[in-house]
N, C-alpha and C positions, 0 to 999 in steps of 0.2 A: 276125580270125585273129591276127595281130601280138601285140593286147593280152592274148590267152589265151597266147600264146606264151609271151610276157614274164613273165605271172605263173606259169606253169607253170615257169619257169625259175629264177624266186626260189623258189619251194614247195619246188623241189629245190635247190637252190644252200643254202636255210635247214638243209639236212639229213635232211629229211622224204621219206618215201616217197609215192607217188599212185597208185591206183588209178583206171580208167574211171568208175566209181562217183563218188568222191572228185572228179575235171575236169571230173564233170558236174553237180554239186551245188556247189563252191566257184566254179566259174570260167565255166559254162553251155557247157563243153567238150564237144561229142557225139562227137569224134572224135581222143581219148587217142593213139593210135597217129601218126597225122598229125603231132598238135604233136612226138610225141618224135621221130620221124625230119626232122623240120626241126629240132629240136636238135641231133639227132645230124651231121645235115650241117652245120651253121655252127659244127664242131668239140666241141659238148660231150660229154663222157660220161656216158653213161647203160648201164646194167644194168638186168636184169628178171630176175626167176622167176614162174615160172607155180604159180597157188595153186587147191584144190581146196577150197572152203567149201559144204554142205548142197549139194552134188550138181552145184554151180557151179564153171567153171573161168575163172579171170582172171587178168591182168597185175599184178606189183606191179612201176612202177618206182623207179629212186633213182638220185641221180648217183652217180657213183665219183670218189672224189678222188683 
């Protein structure tokens, strides 16, 4: 968990947005949401909006600087 953390932390920190999709394919992340709010509590910021693609509703997050 730590080391999905950590990179899910550079992924954002680089600038880039992540999707469930995306943390589970680059980082073997099942659980998107988990890593962002242990982000979000050891102070980082993080934003989302919710996206509608072919009838699918999902997460896109990104830091906020």
């Amino acid at each position: 968990m730590e080391s999905q953390k950590k990179a899910i932390k550079a992924h954002l920190e680089s600038g880039k947005p992540i999707t469930a999709l995306q943390a589970l394919n680059e980082f073997g992340c099942f659980r998107l949401a988990a890593r962002i709010k242990n982000l979000k509590d050891s102070g980082m910021l993080i934003d989302k909006v919710m996206v509608t693609e072919n009838g699918k509703r999902f997460a896109v997050y990104w830091a906020v600087k």
